[in-house]
C-alpha positions, -999 to +999 in steps of 0.1 A: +189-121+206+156-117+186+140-097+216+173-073+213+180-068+177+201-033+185+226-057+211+254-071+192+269-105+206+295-126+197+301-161+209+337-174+211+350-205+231+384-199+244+408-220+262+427-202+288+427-180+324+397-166+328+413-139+341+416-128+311+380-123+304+366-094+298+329-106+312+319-141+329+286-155+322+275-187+342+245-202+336+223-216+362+187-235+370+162-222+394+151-252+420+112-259+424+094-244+454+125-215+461+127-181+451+155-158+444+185-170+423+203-201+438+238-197+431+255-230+428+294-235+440+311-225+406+287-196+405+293-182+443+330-187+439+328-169+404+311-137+418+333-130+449+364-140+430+363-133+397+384-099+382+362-091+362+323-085+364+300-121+365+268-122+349+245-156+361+217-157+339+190-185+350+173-208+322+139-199+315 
């Protein structure tokens, strides 16, 4: 958020079908010695299943 000043976000935990989302966003690690983004099982499913669109954003 402090390297985007101009992007507005707002965090809100709901209970409920995630179909209802408007975005998705998973979090995920990267694995030593790999590259590329290793999507784990909730994320795969997520992105192939998921009505609306799935951002997976890795930890730094």
């Amino acid at each position: 958020m402090a390297e985007h000043p101009q992007v507005s976000v707002r965090r809100t935990v709901l209970e409920g079908p995630a179909a209802d989302a408007d975005l998705l966003v998973l979090g995920t690690t990267r694995r030593q010695g790999q590259f590329g983004l290793q999507l784990g099982r909730v994320s795969y499913t997520a992105r192939h299943r998921a009505a609306c669109p799935v951002a997976v954003v890795p930890h730094r």
